[in-house]
C-alpha positions as CSV (number, residue, x, y, z in Angstrom):
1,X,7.4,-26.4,-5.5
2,X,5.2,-25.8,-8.9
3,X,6.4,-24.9,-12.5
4,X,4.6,-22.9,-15.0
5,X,5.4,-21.6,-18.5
6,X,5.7,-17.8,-18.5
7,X,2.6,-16.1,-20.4
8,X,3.3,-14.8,-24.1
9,X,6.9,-16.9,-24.4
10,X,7.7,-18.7,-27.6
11,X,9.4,-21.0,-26.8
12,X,7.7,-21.9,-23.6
13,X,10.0,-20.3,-20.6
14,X,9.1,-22.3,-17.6
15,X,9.3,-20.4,-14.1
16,X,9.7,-22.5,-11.2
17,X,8.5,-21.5,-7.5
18,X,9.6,-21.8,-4.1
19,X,7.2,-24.0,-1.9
20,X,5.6,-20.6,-0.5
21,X,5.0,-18.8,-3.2
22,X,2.0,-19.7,-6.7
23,X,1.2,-18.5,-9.9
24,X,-0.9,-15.8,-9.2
25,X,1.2,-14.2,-6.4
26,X,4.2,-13.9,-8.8
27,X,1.9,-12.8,-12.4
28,X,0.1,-10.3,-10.3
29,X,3.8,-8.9,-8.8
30,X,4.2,-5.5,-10.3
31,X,7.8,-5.8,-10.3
32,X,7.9,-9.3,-12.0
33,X,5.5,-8.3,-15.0
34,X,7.5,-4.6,-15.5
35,X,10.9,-6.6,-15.3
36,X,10.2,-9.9,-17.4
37,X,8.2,-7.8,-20.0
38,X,10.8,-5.6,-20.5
39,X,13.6,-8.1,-20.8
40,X,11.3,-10.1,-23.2
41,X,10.8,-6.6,-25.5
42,X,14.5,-6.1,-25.6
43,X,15.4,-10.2,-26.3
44,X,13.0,-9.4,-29.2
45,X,15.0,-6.7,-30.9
46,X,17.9,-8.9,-31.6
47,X,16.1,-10.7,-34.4
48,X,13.7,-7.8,-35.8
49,X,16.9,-5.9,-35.9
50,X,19.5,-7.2,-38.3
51,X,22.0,-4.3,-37.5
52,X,21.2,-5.6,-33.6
53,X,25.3,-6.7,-31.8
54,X,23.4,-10.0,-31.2
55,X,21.2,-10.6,-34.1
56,X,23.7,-13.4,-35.6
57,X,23.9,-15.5,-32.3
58,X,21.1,-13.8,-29.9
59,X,20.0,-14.9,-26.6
60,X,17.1,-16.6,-25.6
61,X,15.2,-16.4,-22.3
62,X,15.4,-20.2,-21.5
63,X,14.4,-20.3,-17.4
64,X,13.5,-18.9,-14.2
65,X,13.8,-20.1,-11.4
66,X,12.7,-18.6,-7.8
67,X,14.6,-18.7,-5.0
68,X,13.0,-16.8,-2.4
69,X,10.5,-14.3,-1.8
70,X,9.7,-11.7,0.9
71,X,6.1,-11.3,2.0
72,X,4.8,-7.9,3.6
73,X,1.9,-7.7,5.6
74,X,1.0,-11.0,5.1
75,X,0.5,-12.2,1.9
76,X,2.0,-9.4,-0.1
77,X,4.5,-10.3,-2.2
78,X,7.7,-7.5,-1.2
79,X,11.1,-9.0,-2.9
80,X,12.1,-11.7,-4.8
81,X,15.3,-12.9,-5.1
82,X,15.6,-15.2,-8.9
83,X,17.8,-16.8,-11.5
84,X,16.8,-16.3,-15.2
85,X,18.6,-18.3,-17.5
86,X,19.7,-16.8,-20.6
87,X,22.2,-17.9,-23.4
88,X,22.4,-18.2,-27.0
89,X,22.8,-21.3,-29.1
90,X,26.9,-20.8,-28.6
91,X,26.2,-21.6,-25.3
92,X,27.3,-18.5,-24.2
93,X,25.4,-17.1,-21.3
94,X,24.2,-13.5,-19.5
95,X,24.4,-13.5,-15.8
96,X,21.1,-13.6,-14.2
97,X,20.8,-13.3,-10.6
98,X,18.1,-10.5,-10.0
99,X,16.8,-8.8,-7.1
100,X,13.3,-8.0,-7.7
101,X,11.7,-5.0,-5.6
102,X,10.4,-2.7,-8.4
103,X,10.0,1.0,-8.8
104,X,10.3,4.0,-6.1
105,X,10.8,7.5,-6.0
106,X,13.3,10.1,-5.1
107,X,12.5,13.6,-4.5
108,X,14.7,16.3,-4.5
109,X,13.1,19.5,-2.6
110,X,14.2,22.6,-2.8
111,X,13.9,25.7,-0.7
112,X,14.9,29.7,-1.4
113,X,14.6,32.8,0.5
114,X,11.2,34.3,-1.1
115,X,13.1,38.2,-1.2
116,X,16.0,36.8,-3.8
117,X,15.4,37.7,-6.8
118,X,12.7,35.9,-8.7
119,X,14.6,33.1,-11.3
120,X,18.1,33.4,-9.0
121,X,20.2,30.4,-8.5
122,X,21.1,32.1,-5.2
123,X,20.4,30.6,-1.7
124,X,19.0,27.5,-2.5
125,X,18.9,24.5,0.1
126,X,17.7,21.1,-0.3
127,X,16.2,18.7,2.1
128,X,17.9,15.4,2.8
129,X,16.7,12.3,5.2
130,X,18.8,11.0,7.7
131,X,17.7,7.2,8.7
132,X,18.9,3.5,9.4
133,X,19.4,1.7,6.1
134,X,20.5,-2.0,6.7
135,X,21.9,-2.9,3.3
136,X,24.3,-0.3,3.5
137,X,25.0,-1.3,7.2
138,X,24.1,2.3,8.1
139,X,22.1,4.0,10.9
140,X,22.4,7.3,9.5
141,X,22.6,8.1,5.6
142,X,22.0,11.0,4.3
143,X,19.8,10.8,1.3
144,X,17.3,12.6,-0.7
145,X,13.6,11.4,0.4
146,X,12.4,8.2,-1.3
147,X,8.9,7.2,-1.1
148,X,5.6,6.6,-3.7
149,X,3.7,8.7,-5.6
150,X,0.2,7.8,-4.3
151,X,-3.2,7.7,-5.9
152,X,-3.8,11.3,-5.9
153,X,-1.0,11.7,-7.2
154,X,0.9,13.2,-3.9
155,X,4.5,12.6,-2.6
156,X,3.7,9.6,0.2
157,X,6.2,7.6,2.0
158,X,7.8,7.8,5.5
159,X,10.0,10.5,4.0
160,X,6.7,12.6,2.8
161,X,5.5,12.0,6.4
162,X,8.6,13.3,7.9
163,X,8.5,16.5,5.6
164,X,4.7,17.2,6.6
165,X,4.9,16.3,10.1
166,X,9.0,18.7,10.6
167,X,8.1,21.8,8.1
168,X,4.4,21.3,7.2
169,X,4.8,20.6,3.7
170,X,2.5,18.5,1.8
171,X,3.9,18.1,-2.0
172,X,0.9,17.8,-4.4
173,X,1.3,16.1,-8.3
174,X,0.8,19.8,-10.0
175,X,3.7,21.0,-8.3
176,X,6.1,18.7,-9.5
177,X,8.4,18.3,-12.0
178,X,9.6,14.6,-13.4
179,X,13.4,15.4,-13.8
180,X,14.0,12.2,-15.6
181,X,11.3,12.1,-17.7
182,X,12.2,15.9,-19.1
183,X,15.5,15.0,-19.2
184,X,15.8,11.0,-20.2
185,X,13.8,9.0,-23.2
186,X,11.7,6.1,-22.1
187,X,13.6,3.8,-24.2
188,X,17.8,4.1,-25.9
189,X,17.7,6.6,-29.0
190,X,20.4,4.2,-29.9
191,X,19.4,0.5,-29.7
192,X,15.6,0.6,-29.3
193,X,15.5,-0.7,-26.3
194,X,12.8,0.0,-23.8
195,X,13.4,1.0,-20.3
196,X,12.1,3.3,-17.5
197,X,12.3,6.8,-17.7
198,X,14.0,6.7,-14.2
199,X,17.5,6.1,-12.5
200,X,18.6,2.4,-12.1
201,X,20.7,2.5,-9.1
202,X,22.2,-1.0,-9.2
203,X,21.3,-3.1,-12.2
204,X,24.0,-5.6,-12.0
205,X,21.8,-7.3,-9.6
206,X,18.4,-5.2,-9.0
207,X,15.4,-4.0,-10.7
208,X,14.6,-0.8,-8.8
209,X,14.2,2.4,-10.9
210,X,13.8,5.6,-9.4
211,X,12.4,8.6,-10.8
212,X,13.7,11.8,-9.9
213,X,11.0,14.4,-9.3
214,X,11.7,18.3,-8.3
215,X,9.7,20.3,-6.1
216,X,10.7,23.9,-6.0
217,X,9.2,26.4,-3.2
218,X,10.0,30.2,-2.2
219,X,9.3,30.7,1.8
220,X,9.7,33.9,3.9
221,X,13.8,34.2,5.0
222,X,12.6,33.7,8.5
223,X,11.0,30.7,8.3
224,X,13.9,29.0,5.9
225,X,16.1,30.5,8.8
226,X,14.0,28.8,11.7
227,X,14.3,25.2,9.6
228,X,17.9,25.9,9.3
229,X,18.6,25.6,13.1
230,X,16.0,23.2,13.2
231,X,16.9,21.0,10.4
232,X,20.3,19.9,11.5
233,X,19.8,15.6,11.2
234,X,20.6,15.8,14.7
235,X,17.7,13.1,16.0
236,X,16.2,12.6,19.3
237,X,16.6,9.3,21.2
238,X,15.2,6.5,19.4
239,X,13.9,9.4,16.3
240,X,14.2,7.2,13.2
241,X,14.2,9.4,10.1
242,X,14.8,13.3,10.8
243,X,15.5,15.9,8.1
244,X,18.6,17.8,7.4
245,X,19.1,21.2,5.1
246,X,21.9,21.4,3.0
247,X,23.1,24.4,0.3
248,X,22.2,23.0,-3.3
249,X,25.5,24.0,-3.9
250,X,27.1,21.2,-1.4
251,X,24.4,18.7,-2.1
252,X,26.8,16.4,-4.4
253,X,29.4,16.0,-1.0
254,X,26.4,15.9,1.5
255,X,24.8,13.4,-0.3
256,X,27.7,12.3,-1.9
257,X,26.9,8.4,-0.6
258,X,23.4,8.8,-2.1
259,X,22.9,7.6,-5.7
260,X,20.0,9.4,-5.8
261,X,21.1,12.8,-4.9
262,X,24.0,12.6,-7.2
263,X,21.6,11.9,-10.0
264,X,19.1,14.2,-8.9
265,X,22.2,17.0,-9.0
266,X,23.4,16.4,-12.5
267,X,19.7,16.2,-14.0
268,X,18.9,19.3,-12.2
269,X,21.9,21.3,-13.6
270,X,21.8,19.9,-17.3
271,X,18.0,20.8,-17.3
272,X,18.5,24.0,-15.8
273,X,21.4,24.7,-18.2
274,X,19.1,23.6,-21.0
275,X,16.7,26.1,-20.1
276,X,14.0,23.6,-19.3
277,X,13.9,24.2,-15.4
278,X,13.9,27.4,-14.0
279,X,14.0,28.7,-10.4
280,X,10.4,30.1,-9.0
C-alpha cells in the first residue's frame, strides 16, 4: 500500500491505495479526476461565499482512502470503491462511501409513422433494451439504451450494436439532441455549485451521471409495423440484450423500473411543452 497527497489540495489531502493499484492509474482515472475536482470546487464555495449554509463551520476534504478497484482488460482501471473523509472543525462529518464508475449515456429513441402529420405527438414508440443486469439481480430489465458517445461523436455501446444489428439504425452526433443539457444548467442557479449537466441516478453512494440524449426519426408505417411484431423483448435462447417497442405514451410504466427512462420522459415533456423540442 502507498500514500500520496492529492494534487492542488491545501491542506495536503493524502489518498491511500490498495496494494494493486499506484498513483498514476488512479490520477489518470477519468472518473476520479471529474469526481474529486468537482467535490474540491464545491468545498471551495463555502468560504468564498459568506451567504454559503456552511461558510461559519465548513467542511474540509481531510482523506481518502481506497479500498478496492476493478481492472478491465487488464490494466484498466473500471471501478473503484473509496472512503473520503470529510468534516468540519465541529467534528461533524459527511458520509463518504463512494462508488466510482464515472459517466454514461442513455438514449431515448423515438420512432413515428412517416404519414402522421408532420410536428404530431401522435403514434410515437420508443425503443427500450431488455438484458441481464446483476446489481439489480435481474435477467431481464427493461431500460432505455445506455452506452458512450464515441469519438466521432456516434451513439456506441452494446445497446447501439443491438439497434444497428435488429433495425439498421446507426445514430450519428448531428442527429441528436442533449435533453439535459437543453433542459438542466451545468452547475445550481442557486448555490453555485458545479455539476454535470446529466442525471445522477444514485448519488448517495455513486458517481455515475447520465446524459439524456433524443434521437427522433419518421420511417414508412410498414416498416415501424414489421419492428412492431418483431420488437417484442421476446429473446432467443441464450440472446443477451434484444430490443422492445413501446408507445411513448406508456414508456413511464414500461420503463417504470428504469431511472433513466423516467428521467428521459419528464425532460422530454417539459422541453416539448417549453417549445424547445419539437416532433420531426
Amino acid at each position: 500500500m502507498s500514500t500520496f497527497n492529492l494534487p492542488h489540495s491545501s491542506p495536503a489531502v493524502p489518498v491511500r491505495l490498495t496494494s494493486d493499484l499506484n498513483e498514476e492509474q488512479i490520477l489518470s482515472f477519468v472518473a476520479f479526476k471529474t469526481w474529486s475536482s468537482t467535490l474540491q470546487h464545491n468545498l471551495g464555495l463555502q468560504t468564498s461565499d459568506d451567504q454559503h449554509p456552511f461558510h461559519k463551520a465548513p467542511y474540509k476534504l481531510r482523506s481518502i482512502s481506497v479500498q478496492s478497484v476493478d481492472f478491465f482488460g487488464g490494466n484498466r482501471v473500471g471501478f473503484v470503491k473509496l472512503k473520503a473523509e470529510i468534516s468540519n472543525d465541529d467534528g461533524e462529518k459527511l458520509p463518504g462511501s463512494v462508488f466510482l464508475r464515472g459517466g454514461s449515456v442513455g438514449m431515448m429513441v423515438i420512432l413515428q409513422p412517416d404519414d402522421v402529420p408532420q410536428g404530431s405527438e401522435t403514434e410515437k414508440y420508443v425503443l427500450l433494451t431488455l438484458q441481464p443486469r446483476v446489481p439489480a439481480g435481474s435477467l431481464a430489465l427493461a431500460e432505455l439504451p445506455a452506452g458512450m458517445i464515441d469519438d466521432n461523436g456516434t451513439f456506441a455501446g452494446a445497446a447501439a450494436k443491438e439497434i444497428k444489428e435488429e433495425i439498421g439504425i446507426e445514430i450519428p452526433h448531428d442527429e441528436l439532441w442533449d435533453m439535459t443539457e437543453m433542459g438542466l444548467p451545468s452547475g445550481d442557479e442557486t448555490t453555485g455549485e458545479t455539476l454535470q449537466a446529466a442525471v445522477y441516478p444514485s448519488p448517495g453512494g455513486c458517481d455515475e451521471f447520465v446524459p439524456i440524449f433524443l434521437h427522433q426519426r419518421r420511417v414508412p408505417r410498414e416498416q415501424l409495423k414489421d419492428w412492431q411484431g418483431k420488437l417484442t423483448g421476446l429473446r432467443d435462447q441464450g440472446e443477451k440484450i434484444t430490443l422492445k417497442l413501446v408507445r411513448l405514451d406508456n414508456l413511464w410504466w414500461e420503463g417504470g423500473r428504469d431511472g433513466k427512462a423516467l428521467a428521459a420522459w419528464a425532460l422530454y415533456e417539459g422541453l416539448r411543452k417549453q417549445g424547445k423540442i419539437q416532433s420531426p
